[in-house]
C-alpha positions in Angstrom: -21.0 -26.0 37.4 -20.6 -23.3 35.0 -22.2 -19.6 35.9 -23.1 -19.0 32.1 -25.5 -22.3 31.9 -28.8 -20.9 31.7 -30.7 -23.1 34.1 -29.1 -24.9 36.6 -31.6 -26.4 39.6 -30.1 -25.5 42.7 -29.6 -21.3 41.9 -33.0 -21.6 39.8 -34.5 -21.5 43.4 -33.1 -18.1 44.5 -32.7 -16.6 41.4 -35.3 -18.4 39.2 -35.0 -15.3 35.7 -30.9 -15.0 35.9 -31.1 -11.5 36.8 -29.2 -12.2 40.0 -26.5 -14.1 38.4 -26.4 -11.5 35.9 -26.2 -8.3 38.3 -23.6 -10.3 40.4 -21.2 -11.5 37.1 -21.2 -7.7 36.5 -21.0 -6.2 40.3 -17.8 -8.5 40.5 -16.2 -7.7 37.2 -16.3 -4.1 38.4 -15.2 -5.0 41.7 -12.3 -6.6 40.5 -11.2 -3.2 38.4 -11.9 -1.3 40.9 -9.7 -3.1 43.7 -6.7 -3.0 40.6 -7.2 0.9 40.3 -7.4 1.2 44.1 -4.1 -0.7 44.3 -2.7 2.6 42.1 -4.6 5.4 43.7 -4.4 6.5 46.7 -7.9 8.2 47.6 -8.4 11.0 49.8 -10.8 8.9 51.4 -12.2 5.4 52.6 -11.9 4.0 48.6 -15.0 2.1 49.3 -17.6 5.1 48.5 -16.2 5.6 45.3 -16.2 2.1 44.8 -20.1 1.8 46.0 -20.8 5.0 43.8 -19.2 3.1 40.7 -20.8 -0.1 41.2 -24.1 1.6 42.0 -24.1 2.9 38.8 -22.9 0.1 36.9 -25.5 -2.4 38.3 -28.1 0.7 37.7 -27.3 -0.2 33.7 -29.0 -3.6 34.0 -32.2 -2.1 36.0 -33.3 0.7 33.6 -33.8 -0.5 30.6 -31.6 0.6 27.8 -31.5 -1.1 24.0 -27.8 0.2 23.4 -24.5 0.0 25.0 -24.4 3.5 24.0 -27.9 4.7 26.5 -26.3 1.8 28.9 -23.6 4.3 28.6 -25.5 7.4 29.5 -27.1 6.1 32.3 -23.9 5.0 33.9 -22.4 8.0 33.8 -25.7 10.3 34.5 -26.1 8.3 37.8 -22.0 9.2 38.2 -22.5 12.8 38.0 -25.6 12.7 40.2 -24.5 10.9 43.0 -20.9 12.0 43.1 -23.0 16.3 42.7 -25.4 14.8 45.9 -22.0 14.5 48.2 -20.1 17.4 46.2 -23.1 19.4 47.9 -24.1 18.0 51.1 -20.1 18.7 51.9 -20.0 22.1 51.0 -23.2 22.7 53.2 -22.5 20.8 56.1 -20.8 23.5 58.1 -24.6 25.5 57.3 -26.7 23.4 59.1 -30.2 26.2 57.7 -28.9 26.2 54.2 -28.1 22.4 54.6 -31.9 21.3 55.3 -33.1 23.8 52.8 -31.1 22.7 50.2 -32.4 19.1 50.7 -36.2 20.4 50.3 -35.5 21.8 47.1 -33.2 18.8 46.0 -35.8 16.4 46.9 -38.5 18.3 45.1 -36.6 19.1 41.7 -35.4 15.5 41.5 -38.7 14.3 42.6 -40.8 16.3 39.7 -38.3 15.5 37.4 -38.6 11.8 37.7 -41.8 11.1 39.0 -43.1 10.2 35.5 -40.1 7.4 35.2 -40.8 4.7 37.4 -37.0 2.8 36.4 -35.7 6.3 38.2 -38.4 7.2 40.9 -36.0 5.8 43.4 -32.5 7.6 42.3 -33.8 11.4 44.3 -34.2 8.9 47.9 -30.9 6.9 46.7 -28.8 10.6 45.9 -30.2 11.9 49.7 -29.3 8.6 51.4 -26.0 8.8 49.5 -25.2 12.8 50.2 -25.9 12.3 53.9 -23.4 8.6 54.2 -20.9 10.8 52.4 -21.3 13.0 55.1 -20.0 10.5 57.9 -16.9 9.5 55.4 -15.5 12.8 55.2 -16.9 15.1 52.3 -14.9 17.3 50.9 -16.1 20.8 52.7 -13.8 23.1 50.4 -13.2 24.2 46.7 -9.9 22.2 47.0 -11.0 18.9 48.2 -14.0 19.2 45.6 -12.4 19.0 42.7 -10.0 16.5 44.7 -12.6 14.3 45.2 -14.4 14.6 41.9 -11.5 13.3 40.4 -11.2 10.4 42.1 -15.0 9.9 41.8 -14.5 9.6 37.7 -11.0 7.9 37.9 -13.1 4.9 39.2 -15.8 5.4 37.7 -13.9 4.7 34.4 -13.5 0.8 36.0 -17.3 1.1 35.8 -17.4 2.1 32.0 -15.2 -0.4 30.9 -17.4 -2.8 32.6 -20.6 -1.4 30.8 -19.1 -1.2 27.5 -17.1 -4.7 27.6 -19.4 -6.9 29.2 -21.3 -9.6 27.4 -24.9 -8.9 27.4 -26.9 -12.0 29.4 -30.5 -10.8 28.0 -31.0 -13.4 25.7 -30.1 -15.8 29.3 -33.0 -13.7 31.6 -35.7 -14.3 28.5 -34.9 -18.4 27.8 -34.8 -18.8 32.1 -37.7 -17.1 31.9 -39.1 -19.2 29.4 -38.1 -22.3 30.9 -40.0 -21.5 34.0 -43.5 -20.8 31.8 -42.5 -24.4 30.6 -42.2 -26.1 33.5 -45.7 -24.7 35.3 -46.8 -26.0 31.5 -45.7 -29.4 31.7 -47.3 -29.4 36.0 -50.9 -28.6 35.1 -51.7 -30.4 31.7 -54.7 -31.7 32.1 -55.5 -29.5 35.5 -59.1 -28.5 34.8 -58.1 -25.9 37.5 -55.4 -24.6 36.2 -55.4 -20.6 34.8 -53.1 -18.3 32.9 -53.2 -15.8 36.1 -51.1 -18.1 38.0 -48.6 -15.9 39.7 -45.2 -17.1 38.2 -46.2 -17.7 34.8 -47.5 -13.6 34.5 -43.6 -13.2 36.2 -42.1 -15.0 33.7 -44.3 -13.1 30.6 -43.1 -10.0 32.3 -39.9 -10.8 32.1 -39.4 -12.1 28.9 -41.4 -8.8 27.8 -39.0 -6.5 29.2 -35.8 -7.5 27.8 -37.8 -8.0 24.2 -36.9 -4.3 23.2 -33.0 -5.2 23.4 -33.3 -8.8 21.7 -33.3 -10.1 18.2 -36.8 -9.8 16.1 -37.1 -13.5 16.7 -37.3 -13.5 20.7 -40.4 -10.9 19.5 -42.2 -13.2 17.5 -40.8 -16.0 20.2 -42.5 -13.9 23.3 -46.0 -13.5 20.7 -46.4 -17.6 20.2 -45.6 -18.1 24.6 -49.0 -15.6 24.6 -50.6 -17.2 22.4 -49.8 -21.2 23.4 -50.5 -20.1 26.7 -54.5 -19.0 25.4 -54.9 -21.7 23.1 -53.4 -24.7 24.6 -52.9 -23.8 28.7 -57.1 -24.6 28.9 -58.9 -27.4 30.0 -59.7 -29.7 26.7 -59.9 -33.3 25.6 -56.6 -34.3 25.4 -56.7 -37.7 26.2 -54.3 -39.3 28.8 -51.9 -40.4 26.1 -52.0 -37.2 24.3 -51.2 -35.2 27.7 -48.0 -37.6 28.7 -46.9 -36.6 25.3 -47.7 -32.9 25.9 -45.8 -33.3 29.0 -42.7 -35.1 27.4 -42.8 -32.5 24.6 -42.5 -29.6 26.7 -39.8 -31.4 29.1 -37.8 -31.2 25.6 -38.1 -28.2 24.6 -37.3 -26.9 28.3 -34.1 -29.0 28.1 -32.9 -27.7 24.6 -33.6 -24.2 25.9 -31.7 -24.7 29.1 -28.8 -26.3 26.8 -29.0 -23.8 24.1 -30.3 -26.0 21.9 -32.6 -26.2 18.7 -35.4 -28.3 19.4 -34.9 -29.4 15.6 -31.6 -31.4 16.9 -33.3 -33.4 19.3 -36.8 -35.6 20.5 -36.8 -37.4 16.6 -39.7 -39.6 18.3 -41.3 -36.8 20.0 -41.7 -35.2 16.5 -43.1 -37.9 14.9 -46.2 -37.7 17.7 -46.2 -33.8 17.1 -46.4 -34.4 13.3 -49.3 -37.2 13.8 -51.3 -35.5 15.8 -51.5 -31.5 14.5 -55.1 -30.9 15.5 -54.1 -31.9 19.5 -50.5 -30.6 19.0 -50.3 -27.7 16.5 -50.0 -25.4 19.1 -47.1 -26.7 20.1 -45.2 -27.1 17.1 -45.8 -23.5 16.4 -44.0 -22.9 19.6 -41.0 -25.0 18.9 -40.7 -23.4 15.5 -40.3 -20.0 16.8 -37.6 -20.8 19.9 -35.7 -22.7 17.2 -35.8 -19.7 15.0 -34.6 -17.9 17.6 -31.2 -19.9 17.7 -30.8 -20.1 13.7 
């Protein structure tokens, strides 16, 4: 079994998008830096909070969306500096129990108006608070000394994170054809369904999906993500196809499901399965038009 092949049955059913295997390829590439500098550095503390800080950040720049390794960049380290400032002062003020709780009111709040209008951030101010207060039972530095101690180690390892974001391959075009072969699939189930709706629950997931990673793709996933809409209006609707026509539909779409979960162009494959498209336009036009734009997509 190789982790890079974009659909694979058994981790399809946990992780049916590749966002897990993606978020865990990256958390252990970091991990693995960061237990290398560990084996160099000798922290002033457990290593593991700078280690969780890092990889909290470097699994952050797969969550927000960013359409260049450079903003992938400036997230990583603007979580860094946040995180690493939320223990900075929670140590400092733990000896002030008052001033301690007040400045967590006034934390909270600044964070909180500040972000509230992002919805990829509205959890960071909770995440910084949770983080300050763990920091707290690990040994925070509580002096000017141990500050700029502990800040140092904080960005030595979080440099393992950087070269992480800025080295490793990007696996959106992976999340978007997953995604993709899951729309198929619910296709190829309810041809003919007289029942059947474009609200069902997993096929709006997989839309979603492929929609939020369109912004950091090639043009062609774009005009790929348009025909899924449209197919999905046009052909996804109870009509006359006759039961011939829909085991052909169905055959069709198991095709071009296994060309996208090979990597495939469509064009390479199915010569017989062609021919029927290329009969039959009025039933199958739809169709073809969908093809054309994945295959596109891999020229």
């Amino acid at each position: 079994m190789s982790v890079f092949r974009i659909s694979y049955p058994f981790l399809d059913q946990f992780d049916p998008f590749w966002v897990c295997r993606a978020l865990a390829l990256k958390a252990g590439t970091a991990t693995i830096l960061l237990f290398l500098c560990n084996a160099f550095l000798k922290s002033p503390q457990v290593p593991v909070v700078y280690m969780l800080t890092t990889l909290i950040a470097t699994i952050a720049t797969e969550l927000i969306p960013a359409d260049t390794r450079w903003r992938k960049f400036g997230i990583f380290w603007t979580i860094m500096v946040l995180l690493s400032t939320a223990g900075t002062m929670f140590g400092l003020l733990s000896y002030f129990k008052l001033a301690l709780f007040l400045f967590v009111v006034v934390f909270s709040y600044g964070l909180l108006h500040f972000m509230v209008k992002s919805a990829a951030s509205a959890s960071l101010p909770i995440l910084m608070i949770v983080w300050g207060v763990l920091q707290l039972a690990g040994g925070a530095a509580t002096d000017l000394t141990s500050v700029a101690n502990h800040l140092l180690y904080f960005y030595e390892f979080g440099l393992m994170g950087l070269i992480t974001v800025l080295l490793f391959p990007d696996f959106s075009p992976n999340i978007a054809k997953s995604a993709f072969i899951r729309i198929l699939e619910s296709n190829a189930r309810n041809i003919g369904n007289p029942t059947y709706k474009n609200s069902d629950p997993g096929v709006l997931g997989a839309l979603y999906m492929i929609r939020s990673k369109v912004p950091v793709l090639p043009k062609s996933y774009t005009t790929l993500y348009e025909s899924i809409v449209q197919f999905q209006a046009e052909f996804m609707r109870p009509h006359g196809l006759t039961a011939q026509e829909q085991n052909q539909a169905r055959a069709l779409i198991a095709e071009l499901a296994q060309a996208v979960s090979t990597n495939t162009r469509f064009v390479d494959r199915g010569t017989q399965l062609r021919q029927a498209m290329t009969n039959n336009p009025v039933a199958f036009g739809g169709l073809k038009g969908l093809i054309d734009k994945y295959d596109q997509c891999l020229a």
